[in-house]
VMD Tcl script that builds the backbone (N, CA, C; Angstrom):
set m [mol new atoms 339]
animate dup $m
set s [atomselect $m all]
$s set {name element resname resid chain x y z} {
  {N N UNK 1 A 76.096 104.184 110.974}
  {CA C UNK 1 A 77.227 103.734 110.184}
  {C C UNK 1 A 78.338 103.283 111.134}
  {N N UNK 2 A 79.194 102.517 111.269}
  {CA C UNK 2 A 79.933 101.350 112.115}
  {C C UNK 2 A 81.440 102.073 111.866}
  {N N UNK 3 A 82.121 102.191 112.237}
  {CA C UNK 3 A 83.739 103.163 112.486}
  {C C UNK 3 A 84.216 101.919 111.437}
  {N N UNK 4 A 85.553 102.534 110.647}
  {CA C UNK 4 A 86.400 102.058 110.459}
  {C C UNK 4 A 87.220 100.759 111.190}
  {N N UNK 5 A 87.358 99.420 110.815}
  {CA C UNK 5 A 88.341 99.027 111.583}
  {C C UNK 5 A 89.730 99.058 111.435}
  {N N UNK 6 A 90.782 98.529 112.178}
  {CA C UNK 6 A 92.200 99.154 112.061}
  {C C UNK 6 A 92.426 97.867 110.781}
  {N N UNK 7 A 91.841 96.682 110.339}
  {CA C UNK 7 A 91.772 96.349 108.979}
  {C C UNK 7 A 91.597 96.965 108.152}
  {N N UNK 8 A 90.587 97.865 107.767}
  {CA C UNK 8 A 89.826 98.349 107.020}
  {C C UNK 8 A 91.199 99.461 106.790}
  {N N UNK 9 A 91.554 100.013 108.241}
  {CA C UNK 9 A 92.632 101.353 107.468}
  {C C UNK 9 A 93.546 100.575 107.103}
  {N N UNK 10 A 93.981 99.378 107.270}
  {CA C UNK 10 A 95.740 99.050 107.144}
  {C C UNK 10 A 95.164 98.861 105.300}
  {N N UNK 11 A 93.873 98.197 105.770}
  {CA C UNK 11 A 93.589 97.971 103.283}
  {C C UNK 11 A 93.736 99.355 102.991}
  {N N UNK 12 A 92.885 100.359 103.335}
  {CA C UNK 12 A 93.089 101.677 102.653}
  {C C UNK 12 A 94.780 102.246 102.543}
  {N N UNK 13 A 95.167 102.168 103.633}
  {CA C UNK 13 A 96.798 102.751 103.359}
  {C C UNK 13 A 97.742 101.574 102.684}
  {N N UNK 14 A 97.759 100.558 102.606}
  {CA C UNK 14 A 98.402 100.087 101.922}
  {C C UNK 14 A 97.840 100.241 100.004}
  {N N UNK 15 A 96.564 100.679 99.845}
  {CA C UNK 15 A 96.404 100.637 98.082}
  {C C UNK 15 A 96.899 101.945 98.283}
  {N N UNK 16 A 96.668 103.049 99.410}
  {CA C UNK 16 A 97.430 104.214 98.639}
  {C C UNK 16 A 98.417 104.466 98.410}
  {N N UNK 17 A 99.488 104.045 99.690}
  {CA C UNK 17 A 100.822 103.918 99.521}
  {C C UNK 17 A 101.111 103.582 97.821}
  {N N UNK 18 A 100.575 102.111 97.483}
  {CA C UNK 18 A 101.127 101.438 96.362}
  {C C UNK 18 A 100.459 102.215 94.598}
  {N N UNK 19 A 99.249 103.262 94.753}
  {CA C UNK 19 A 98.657 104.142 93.574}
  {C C UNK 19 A 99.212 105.440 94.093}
  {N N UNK 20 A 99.592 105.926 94.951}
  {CA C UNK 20 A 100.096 107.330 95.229}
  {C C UNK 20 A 98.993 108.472 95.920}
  {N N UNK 21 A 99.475 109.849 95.221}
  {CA C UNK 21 A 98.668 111.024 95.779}
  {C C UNK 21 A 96.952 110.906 95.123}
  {N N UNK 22 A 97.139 110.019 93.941}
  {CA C UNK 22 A 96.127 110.127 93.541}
  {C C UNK 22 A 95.183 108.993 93.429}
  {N N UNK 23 A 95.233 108.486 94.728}
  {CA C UNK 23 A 95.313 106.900 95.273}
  {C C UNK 23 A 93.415 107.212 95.255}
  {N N UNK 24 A 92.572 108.093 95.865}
  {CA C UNK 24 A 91.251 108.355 95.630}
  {C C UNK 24 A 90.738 108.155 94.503}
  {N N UNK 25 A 91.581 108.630 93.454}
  {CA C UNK 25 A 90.486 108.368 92.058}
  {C C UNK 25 A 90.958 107.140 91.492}
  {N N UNK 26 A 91.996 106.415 91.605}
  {CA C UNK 26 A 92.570 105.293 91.602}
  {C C UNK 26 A 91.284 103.984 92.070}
  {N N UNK 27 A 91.017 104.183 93.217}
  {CA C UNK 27 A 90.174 103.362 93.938}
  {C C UNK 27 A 89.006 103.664 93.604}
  {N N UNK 28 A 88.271 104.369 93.214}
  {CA C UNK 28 A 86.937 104.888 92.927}
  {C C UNK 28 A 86.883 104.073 91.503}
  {N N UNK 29 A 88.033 104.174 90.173}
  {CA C UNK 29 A 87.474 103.126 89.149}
  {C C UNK 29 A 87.980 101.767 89.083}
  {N N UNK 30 A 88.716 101.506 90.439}
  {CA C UNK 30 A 88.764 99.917 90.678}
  {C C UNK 30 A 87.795 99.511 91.116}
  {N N UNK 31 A 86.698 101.008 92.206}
  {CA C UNK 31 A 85.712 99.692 92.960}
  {C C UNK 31 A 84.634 99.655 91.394}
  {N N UNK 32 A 84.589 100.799 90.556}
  {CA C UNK 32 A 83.823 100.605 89.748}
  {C C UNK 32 A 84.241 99.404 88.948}
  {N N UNK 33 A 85.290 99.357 88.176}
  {CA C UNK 33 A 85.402 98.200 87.159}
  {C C UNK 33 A 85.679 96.655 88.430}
  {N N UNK 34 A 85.312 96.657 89.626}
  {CA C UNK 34 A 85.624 95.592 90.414}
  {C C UNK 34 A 86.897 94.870 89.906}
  {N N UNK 35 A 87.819 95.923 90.401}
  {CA C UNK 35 A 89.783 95.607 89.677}
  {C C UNK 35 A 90.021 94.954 90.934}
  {N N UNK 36 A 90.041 95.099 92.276}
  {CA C UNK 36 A 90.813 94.893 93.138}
  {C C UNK 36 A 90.382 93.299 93.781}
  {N N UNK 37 A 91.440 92.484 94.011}
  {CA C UNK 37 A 91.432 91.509 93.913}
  {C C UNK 37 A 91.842 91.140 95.378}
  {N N UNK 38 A 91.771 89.813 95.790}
  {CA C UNK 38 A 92.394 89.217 97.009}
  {C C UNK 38 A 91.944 89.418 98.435}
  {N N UNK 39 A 92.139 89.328 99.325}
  {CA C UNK 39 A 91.607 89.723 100.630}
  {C C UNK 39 A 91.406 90.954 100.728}
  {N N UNK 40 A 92.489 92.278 99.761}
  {CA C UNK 40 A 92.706 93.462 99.926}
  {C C UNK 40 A 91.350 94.043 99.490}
  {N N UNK 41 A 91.215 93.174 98.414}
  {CA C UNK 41 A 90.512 93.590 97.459}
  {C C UNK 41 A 88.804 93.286 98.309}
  {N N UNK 42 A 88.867 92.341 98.795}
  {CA C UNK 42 A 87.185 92.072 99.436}
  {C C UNK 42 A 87.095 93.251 100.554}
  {N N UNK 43 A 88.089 93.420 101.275}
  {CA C UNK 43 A 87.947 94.749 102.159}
  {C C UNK 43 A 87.652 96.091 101.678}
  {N N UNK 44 A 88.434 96.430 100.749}
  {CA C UNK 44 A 87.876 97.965 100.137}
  {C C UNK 44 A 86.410 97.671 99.071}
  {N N UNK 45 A 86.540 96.757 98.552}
  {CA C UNK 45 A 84.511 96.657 98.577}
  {C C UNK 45 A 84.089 96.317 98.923}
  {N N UNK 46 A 84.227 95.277 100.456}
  {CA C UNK 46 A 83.493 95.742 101.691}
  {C C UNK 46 A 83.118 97.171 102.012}
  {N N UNK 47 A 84.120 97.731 102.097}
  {CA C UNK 47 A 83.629 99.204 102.392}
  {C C UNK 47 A 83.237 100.144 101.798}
  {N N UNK 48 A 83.488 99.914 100.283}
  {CA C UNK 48 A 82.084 100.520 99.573}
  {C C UNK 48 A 80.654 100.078 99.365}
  {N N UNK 49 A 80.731 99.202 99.446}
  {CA C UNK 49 A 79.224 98.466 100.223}
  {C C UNK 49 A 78.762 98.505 101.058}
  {N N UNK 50 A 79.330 99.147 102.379}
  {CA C UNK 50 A 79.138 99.804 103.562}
  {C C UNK 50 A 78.551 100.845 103.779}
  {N N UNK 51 A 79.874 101.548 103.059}
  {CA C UNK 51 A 79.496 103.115 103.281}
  {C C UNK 51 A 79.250 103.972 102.043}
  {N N UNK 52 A 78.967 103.339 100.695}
  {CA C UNK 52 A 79.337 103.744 99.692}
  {C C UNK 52 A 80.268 104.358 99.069}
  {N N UNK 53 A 80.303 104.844 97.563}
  {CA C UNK 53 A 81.415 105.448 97.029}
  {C C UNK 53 A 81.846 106.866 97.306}
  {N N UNK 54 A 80.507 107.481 97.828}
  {CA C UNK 54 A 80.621 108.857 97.945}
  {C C UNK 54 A 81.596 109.457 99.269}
  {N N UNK 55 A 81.506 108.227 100.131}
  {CA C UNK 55 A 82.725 108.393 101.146}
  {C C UNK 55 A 83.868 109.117 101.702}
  {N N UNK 56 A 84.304 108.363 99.923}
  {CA C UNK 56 A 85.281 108.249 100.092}
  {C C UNK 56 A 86.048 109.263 99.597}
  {N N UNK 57 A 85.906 110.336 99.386}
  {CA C UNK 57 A 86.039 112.006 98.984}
  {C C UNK 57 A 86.188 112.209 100.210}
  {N N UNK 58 A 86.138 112.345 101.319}
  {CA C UNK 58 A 85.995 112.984 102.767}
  {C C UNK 58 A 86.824 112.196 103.510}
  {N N UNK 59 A 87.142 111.020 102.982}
  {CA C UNK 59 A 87.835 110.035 103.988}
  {C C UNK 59 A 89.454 110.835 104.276}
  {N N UNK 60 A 89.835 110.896 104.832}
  {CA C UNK 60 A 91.311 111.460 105.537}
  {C C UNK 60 A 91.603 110.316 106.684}
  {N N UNK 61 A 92.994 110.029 106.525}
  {CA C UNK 61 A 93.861 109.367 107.526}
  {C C UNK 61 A 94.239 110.088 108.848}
  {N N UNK 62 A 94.100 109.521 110.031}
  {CA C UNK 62 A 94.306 110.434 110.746}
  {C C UNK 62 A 96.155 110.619 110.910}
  {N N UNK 63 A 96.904 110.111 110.438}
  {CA C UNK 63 A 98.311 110.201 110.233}
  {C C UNK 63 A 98.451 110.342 108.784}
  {N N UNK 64 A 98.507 111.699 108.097}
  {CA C UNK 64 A 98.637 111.797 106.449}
  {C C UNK 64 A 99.655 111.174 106.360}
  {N N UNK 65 A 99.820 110.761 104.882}
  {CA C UNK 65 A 100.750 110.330 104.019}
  {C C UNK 65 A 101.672 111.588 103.549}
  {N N UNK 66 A 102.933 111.712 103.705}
  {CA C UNK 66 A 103.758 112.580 103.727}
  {C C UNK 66 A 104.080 111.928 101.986}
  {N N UNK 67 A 103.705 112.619 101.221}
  {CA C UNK 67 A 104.281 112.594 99.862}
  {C C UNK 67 A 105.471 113.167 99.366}
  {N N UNK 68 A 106.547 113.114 98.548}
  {CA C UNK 68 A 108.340 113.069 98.743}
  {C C UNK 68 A 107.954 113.883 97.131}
  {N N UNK 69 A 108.259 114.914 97.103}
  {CA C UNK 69 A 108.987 115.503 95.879}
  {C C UNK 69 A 110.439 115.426 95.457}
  {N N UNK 70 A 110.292 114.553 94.185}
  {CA C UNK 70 A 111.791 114.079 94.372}
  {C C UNK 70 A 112.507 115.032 93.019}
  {N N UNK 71 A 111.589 115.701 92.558}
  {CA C UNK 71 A 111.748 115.972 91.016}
  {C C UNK 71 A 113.196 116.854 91.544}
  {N N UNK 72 A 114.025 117.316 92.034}
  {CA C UNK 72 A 115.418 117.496 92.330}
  {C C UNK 72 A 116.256 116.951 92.120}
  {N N UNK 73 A 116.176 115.494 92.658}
  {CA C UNK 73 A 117.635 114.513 92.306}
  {C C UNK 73 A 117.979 114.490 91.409}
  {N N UNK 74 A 118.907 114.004 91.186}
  {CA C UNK 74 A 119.615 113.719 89.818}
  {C C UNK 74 A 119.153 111.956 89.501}
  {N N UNK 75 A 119.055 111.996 88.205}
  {CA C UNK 75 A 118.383 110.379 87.852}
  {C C UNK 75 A 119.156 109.274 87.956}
  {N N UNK 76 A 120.339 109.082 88.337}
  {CA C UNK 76 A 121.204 108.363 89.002}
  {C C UNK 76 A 120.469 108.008 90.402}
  {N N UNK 77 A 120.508 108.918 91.109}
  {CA C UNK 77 A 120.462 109.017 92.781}
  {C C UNK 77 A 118.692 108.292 93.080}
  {N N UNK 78 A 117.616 108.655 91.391}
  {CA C UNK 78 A 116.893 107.861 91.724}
  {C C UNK 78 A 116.575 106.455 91.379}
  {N N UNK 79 A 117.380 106.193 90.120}
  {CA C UNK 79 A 117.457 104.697 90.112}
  {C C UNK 79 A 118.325 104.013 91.209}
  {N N UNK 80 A 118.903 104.532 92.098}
  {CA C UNK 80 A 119.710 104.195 92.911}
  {C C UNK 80 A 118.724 103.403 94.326}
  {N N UNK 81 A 117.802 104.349 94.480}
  {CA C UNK 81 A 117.108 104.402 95.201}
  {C C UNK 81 A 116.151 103.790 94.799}
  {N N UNK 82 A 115.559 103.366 93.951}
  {CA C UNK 82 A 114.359 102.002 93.253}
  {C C UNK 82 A 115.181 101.180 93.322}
  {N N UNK 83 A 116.396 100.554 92.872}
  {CA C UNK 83 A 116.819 99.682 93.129}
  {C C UNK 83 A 117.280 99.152 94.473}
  {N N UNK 84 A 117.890 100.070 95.212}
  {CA C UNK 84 A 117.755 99.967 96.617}
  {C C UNK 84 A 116.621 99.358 97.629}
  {N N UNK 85 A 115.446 99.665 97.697}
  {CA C UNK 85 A 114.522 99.981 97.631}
  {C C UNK 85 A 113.511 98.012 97.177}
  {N N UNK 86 A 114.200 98.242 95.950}
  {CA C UNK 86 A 113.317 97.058 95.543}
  {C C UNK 86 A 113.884 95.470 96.320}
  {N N UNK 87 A 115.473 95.640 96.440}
  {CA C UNK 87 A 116.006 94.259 97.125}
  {C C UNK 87 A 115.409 93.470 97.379}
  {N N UNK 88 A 115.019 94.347 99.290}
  {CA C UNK 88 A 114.708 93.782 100.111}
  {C C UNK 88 A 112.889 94.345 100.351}
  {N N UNK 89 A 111.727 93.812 99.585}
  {CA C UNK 89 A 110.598 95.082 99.472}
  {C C UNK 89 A 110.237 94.477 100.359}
  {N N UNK 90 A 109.976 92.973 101.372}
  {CA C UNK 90 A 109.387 92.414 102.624}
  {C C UNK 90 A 109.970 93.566 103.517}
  {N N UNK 91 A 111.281 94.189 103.771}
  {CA C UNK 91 A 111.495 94.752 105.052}
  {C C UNK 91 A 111.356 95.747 104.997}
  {N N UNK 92 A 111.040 97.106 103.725}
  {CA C UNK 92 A 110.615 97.986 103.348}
  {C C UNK 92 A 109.549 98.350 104.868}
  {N N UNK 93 A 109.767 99.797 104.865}
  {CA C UNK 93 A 108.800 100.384 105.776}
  {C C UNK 93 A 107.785 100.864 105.114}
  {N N UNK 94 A 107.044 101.698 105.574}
  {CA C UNK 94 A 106.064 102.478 105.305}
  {C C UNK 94 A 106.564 103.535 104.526}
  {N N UNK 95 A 107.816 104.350 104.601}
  {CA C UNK 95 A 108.349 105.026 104.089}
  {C C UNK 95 A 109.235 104.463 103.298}
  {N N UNK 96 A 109.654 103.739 103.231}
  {CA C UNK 96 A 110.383 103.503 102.299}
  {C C UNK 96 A 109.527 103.116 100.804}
  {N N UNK 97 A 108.512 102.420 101.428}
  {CA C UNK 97 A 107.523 102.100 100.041}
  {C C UNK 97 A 106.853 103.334 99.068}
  {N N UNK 98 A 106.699 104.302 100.147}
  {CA C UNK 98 A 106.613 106.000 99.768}
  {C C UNK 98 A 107.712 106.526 98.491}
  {N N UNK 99 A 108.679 106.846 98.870}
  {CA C UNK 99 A 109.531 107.250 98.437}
  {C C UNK 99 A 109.940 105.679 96.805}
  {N N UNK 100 A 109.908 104.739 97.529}
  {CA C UNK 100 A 110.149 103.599 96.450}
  {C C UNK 100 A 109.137 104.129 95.038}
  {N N UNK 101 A 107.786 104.602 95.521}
  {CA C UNK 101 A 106.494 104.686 94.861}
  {C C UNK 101 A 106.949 105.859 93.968}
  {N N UNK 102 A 107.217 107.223 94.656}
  {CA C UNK 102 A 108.467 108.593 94.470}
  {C C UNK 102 A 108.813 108.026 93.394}
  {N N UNK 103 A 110.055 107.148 93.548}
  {CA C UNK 103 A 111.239 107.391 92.728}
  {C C UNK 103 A 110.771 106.766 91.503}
  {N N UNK 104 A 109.986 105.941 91.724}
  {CA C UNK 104 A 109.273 105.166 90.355}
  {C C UNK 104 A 108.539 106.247 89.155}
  {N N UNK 105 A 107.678 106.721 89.738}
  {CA C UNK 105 A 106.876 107.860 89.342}
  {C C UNK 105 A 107.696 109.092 88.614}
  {N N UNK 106 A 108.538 109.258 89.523}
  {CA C UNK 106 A 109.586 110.927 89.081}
  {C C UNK 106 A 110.545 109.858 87.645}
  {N N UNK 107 A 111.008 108.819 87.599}
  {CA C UNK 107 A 111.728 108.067 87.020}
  {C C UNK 107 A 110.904 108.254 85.161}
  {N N UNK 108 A 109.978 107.584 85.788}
  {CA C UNK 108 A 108.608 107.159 84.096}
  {C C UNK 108 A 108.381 108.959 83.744}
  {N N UNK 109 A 108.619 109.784 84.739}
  {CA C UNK 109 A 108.241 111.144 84.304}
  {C C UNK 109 A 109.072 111.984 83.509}
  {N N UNK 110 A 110.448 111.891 83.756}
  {CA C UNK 110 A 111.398 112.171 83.175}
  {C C UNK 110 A 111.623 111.522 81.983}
  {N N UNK 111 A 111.361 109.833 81.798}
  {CA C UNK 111 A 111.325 109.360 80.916}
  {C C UNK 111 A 110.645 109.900 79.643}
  {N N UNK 112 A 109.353 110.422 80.229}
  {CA C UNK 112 A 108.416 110.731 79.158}
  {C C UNK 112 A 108.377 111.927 78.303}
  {N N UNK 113 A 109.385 112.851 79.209}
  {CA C UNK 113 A 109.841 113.861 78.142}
  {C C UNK 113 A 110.667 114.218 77.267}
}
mol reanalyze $m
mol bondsrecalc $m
mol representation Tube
mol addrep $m
């Protein structure tokens, strides 16, 4: 079986960043319903065609994704911060897209109760 390339991780961390903590089962019924689209999209089923689906349960980053519990703030401080956040999303870091992902999530959650 052939290593990962540093393509292959930049596709994997960028769909998780953008589906979250639960970015594994996320990707498991995109590669099933063949959802994922675009160059991104030919790379992560490239690599379930590779290495299959079963993989990808075991797969770990060797730099985890530091996930942001935001459920504290006050809902001001997080629309503050999605909007912030959304401006400028080209210069967005790695973390910032984290936390952007955060505040979205904690936002629709609060909403829903």
């Amino acid at each position: 079986m052939a290593a990962l390339t540093q393509t292959d991780l930049d596709a994997l961390r960028s769909y998780a960043i953008e589906h979250g903590p639960t970015w594994k089962d996320a990707l498991s019924l995109d590669w099933y319903h063949a959802r994922v689209e675009g160059l991104r999209g030919q790379i992560l089923h490239g690599l379930r065609n590779n290495f299959g689906p079963s993989w990808l349960c075991d797969f770990t980053f060797a730099n985890p994704i530091a996930w942001p519990n935001l459920g504290r703030m006050r809902a001001n401080e997080l629309r503050a911060m999605n909007i912030a956040l959304h401006l400028h999303p080209w210069n967005n870091t790695e973390d910032e897209n984290i936390r952007m992902w955060a505040a979205k999530r904690e936002i629709r959650r609060r909403a829903s109760r």
